[in-house]
C-alpha positions as CSV (number, residue, x, y, z in Angstrom):
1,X,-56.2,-1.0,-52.5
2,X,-56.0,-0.3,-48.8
3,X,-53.3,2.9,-48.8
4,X,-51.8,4.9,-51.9
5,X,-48.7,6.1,-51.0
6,X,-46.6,5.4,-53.6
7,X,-46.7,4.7,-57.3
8,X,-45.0,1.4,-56.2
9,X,-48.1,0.1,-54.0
10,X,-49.2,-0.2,-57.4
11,X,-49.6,-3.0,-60.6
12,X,-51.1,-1.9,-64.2
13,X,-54.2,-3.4,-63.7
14,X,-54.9,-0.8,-60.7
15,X,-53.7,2.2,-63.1
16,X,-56.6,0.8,-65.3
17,X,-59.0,0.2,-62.6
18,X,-58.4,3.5,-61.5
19,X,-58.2,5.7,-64.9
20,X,-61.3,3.8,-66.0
21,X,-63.0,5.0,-62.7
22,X,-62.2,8.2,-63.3
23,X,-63.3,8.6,-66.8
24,X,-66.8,7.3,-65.4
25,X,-66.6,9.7,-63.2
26,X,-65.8,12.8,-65.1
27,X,-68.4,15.4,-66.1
28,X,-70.8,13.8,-63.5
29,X,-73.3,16.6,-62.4
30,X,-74.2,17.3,-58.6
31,X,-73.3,14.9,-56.0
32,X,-73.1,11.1,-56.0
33,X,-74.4,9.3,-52.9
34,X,-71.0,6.8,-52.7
35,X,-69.1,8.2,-49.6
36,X,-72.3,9.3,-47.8
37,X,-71.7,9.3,-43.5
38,X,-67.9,9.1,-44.3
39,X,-65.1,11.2,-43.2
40,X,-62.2,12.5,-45.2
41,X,-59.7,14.4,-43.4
42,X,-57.3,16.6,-45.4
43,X,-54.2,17.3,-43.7
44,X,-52.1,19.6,-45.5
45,X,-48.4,20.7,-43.9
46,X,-47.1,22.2,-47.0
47,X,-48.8,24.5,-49.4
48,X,-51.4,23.8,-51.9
49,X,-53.6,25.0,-54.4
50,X,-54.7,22.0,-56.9
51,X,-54.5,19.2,-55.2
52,X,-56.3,20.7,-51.8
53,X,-58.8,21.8,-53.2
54,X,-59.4,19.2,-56.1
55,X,-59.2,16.7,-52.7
56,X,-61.9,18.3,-51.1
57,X,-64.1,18.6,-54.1
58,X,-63.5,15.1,-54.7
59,X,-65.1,13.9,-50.9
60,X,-67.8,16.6,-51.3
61,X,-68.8,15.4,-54.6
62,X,-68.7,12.3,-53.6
63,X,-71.1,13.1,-50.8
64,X,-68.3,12.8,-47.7
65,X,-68.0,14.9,-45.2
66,X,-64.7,16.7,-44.9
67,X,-62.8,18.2,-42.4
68,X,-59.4,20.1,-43.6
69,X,-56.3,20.8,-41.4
70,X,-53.6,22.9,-42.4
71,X,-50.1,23.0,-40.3
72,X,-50.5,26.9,-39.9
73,X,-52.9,27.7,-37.0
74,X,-53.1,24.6,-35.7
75,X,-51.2,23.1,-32.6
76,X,-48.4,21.8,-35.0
77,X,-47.3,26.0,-34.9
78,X,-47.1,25.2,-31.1
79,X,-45.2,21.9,-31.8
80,X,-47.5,19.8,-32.0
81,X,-45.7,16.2,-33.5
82,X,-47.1,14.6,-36.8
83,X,-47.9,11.1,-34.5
84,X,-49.8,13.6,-32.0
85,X,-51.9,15.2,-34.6
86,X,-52.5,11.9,-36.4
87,X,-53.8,10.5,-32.7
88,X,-55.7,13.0,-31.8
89,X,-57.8,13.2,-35.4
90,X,-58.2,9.5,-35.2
91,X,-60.5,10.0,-32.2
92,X,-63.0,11.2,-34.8
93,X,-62.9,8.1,-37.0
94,X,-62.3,9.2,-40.2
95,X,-61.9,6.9,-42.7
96,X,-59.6,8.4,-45.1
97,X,-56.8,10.4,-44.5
98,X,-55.1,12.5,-47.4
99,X,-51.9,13.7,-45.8
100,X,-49.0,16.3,-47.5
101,X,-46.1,16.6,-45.2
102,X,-42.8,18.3,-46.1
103,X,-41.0,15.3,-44.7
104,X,-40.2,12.2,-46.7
105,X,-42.2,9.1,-45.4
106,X,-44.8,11.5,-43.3
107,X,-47.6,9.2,-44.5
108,X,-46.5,5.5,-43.4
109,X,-46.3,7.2,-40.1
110,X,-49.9,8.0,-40.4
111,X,-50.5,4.5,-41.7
112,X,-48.9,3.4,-38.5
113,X,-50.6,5.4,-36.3
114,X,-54.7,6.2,-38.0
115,X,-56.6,3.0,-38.6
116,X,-57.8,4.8,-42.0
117,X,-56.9,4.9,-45.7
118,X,-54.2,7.3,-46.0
119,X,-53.4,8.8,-49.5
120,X,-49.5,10.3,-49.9
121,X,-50.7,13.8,-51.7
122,X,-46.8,15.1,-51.5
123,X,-44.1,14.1,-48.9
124,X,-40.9,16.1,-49.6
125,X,-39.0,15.4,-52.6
126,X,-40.8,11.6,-52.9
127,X,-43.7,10.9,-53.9
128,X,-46.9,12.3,-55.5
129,X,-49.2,9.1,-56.8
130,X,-52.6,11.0,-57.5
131,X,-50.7,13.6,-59.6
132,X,-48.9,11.1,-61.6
133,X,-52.2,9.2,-62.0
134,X,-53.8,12.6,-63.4
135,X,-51.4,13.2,-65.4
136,X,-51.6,9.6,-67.3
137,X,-55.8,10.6,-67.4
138,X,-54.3,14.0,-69.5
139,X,-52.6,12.3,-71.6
140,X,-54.4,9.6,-72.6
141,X,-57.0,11.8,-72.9
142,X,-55.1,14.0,-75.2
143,X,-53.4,11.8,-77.0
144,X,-55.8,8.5,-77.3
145,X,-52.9,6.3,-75.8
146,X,-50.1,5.4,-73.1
147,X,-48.3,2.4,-74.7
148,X,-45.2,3.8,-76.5
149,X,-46.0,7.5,-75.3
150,X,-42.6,9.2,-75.4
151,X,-42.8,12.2,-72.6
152,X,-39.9,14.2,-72.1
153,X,-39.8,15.2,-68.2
154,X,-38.0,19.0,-67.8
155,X,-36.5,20.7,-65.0
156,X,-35.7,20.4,-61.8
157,X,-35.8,16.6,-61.6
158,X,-33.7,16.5,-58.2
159,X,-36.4,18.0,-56.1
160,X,-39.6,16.7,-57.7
161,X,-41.7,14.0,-56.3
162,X,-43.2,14.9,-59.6
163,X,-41.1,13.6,-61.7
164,X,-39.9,10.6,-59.3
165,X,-43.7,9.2,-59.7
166,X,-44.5,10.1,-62.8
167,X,-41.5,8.4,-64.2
168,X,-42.8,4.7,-62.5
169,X,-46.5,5.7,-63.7
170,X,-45.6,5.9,-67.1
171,X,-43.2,2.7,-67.1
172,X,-46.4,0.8,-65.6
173,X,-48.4,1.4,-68.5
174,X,-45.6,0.7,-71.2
175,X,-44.3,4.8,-72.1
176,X,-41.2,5.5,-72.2
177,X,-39.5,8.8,-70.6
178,X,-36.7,11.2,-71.4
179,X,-35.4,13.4,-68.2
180,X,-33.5,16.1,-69.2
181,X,-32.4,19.4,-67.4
182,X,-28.7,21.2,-66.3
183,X,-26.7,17.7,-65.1
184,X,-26.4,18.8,-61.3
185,X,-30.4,18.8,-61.2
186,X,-30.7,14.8,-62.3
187,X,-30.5,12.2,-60.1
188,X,-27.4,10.3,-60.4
189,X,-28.4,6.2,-61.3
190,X,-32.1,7.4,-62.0
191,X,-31.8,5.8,-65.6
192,X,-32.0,2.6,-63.0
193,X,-35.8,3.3,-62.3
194,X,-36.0,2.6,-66.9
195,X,-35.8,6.4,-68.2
196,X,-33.2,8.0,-70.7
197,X,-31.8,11.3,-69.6
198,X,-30.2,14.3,-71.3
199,X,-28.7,17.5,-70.1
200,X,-30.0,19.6,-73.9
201,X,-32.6,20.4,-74.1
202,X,-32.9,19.7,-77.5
203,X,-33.8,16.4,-76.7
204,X,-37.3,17.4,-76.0
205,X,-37.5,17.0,-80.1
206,X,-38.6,14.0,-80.5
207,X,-41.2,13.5,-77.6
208,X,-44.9,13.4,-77.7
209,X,-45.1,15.4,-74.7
210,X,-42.8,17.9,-72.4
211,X,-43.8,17.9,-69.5
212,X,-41.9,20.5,-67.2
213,X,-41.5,20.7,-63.3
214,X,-40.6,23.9,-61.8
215,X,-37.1,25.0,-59.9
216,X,-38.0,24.1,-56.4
217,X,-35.6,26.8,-54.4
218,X,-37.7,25.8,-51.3
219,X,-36.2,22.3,-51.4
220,X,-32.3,23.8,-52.0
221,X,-29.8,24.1,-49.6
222,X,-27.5,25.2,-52.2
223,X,-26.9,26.6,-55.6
224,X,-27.5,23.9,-58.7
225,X,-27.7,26.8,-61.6
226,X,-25.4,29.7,-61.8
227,X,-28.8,31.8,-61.7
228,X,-32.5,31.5,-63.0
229,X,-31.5,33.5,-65.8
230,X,-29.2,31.3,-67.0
231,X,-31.2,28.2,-66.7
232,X,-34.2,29.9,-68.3
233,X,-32.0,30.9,-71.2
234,X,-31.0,27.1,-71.2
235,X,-33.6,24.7,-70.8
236,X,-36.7,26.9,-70.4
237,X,-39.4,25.4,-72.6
238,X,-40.0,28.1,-75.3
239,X,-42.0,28.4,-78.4
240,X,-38.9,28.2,-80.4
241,X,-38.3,25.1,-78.7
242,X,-41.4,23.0,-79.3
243,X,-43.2,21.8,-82.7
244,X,-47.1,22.6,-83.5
245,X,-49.3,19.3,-82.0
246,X,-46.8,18.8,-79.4
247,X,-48.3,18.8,-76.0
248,X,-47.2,20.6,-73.3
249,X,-47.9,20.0,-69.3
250,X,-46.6,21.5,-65.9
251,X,-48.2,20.6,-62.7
252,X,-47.8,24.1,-61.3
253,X,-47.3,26.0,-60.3
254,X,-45.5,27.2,-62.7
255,X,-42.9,30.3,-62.9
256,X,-43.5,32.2,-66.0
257,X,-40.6,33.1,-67.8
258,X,-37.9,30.8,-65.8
259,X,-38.8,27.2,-66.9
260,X,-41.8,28.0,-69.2
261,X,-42.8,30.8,-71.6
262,X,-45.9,32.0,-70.8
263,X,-47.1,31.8,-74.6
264,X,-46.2,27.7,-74.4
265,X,-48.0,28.0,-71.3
266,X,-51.5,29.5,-72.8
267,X,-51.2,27.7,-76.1
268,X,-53.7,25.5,-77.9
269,X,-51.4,22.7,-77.1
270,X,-50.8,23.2,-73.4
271,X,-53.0,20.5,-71.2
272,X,-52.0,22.4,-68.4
273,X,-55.5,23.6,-67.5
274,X,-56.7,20.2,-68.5
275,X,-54.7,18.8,-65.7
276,X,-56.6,20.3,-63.3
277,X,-59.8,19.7,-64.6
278,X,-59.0,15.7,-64.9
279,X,-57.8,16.3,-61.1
280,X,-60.6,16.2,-60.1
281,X,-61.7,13.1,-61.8
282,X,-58.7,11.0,-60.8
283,X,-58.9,12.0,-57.1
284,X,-62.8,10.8,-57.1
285,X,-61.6,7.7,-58.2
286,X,-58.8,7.2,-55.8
287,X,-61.3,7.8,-52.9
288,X,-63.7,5.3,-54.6
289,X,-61.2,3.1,-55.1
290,X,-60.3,3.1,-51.2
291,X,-63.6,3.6,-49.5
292,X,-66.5,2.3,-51.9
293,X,-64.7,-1.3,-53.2
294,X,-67.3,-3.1,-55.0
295,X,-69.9,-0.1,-56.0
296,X,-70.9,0.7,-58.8
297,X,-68.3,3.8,-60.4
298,X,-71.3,5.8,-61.1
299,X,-74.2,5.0,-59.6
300,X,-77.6,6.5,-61.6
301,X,-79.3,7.8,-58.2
302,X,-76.9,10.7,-58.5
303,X,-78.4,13.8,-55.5
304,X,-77.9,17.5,-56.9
């Protein structure tokens, strides 16, 4: 795998490759030597909690060095172009590049211009590979399986890069996916890309897991609900609205009270913390997978 910036660049036998990794991975203690005298630069033009800072504890744990860029306070607040940054960074030789960009496509620009590995971590309403990836680790996880998974996919479908990958993860590894949400919020000829959808949100019913994706006003240039009210009263994901053992997942943040109830949130069967945790995992692996082809997942000479 030389990039990852789409769910496409990849085949099911990678998915393994890389879920396997990660479960080696998980729980390791300390530091690993793997990425020693590397560098991993973490460009981030849109904000980020998770999957900043699981990035950078990934390379540190990993034993990279990391340097982290974020759009305000830099030169892109004096204008600054995405091609001028990207040249400019290269100068210190990095050899992975994780790049979020509000723009769709920001990262194969980086490809062209950086002679690193660049990893798509969010650009715009496309794509978001490593989330979708950490999402399958949850669930299997979880559930002990992907083949013939049923996940119902909540929300604000429209906007969500989300949803968009997570839909081709789960077709990869042979689960099968429900979107549902208010119809002016799905995609129109989505069901092309092999999911169901439904505008009731009763058909969450029947599925193994609901996973929910938030109402993304930043990305809206116009009204798609009559107001968050409504929709919460609609197609918020409720206690009344979901069975005992049926697991729950968001990957925030997430708006309490508009398109999950903060008592589904905190339940015993909400992975939504658990996501998180196996972040971390999954985005060690990715960077293995790029930077350290051929080594061991977990070598035993581990540093503290």
């Amino acid at each position: 795998m030389r990039h990852l910036l789409s769910i496409r660049d990849l085949v099911r036998d990678d998915v393994e490759r890389i879920l396997e990794t990660a479960g080696a991975l998980q729980g390791v203690e300390g530091k690993l030597p793997t990425l020693q005298g590397k560098l991993v630069l973490s460009l981030f033009f849109e904000s980020s909690t998770r999957t900043s800072s699981s990035f950078e504890l990934a390379a540190k744990k990993l034993s990279a060095d990391v340097m982290t860029l974020k759009s305000a306070g830099s030169s892109v607040d004096k204008g600054e172009s995405l091609k001028d940054t990207i040249l400019t960074l290269g100068q210190y030789e990095p050899q992975a590049i994780v790049v979020r960009h509000p723009q769709i496509g920001a990262p194969q620009l980086v490809v062209r211009h950086a002679a690193a590995a660049v990893v798509n971590a969010g650009d715009g309403k496309h794509q978001h590979p490593t989330q979708a990836l950490l999402d399958l680790f949850t669930m299997r996880g979880a559930l002990g399986r992907l083949d013939g998974l049923h996940v119902a996919i909540v929300g604000d479908v429209l906007h969500s890069r989300v949803a968009r990958s997570l839909v081709q993860a789960l077709a990869l590894v042979g689960a099968h996916t429900t979107l549902v949400g208010p119809p002016t919020l799905i995609p129109r000829g989505i069901e092309a890309m092999g999911c169901d959808t439904a505008t009731e949100i009763g058909a969450i019913a029947d599925a193994d897991v609901v996973y929910v994706v938030r109402m993304q006003r930043e990305r809206m240039e116009s009204a798609f609900v009559p107001s968050l009210r409504e929709y919460a009263a609609r197609w918020a994901v409720t206690p009344e609205r979901v069975r005992p053992g049926q697991k729950v997942m968001h990957p925030g943040p997430i708006n309490r009270g508009v398109e999950i109830d903060g008592r589904v949130a905190d339940s015993p069967d909400s992975l939504i913390l658990e996501q998180v945790r196996c972040g971390l995992a999954v985005r060690m692996a990715v960077l293995h997978d790029l930077l350290a082809a051929g080594a061991p997942a977990r070598e035993t000479a581990a540093v503290a």
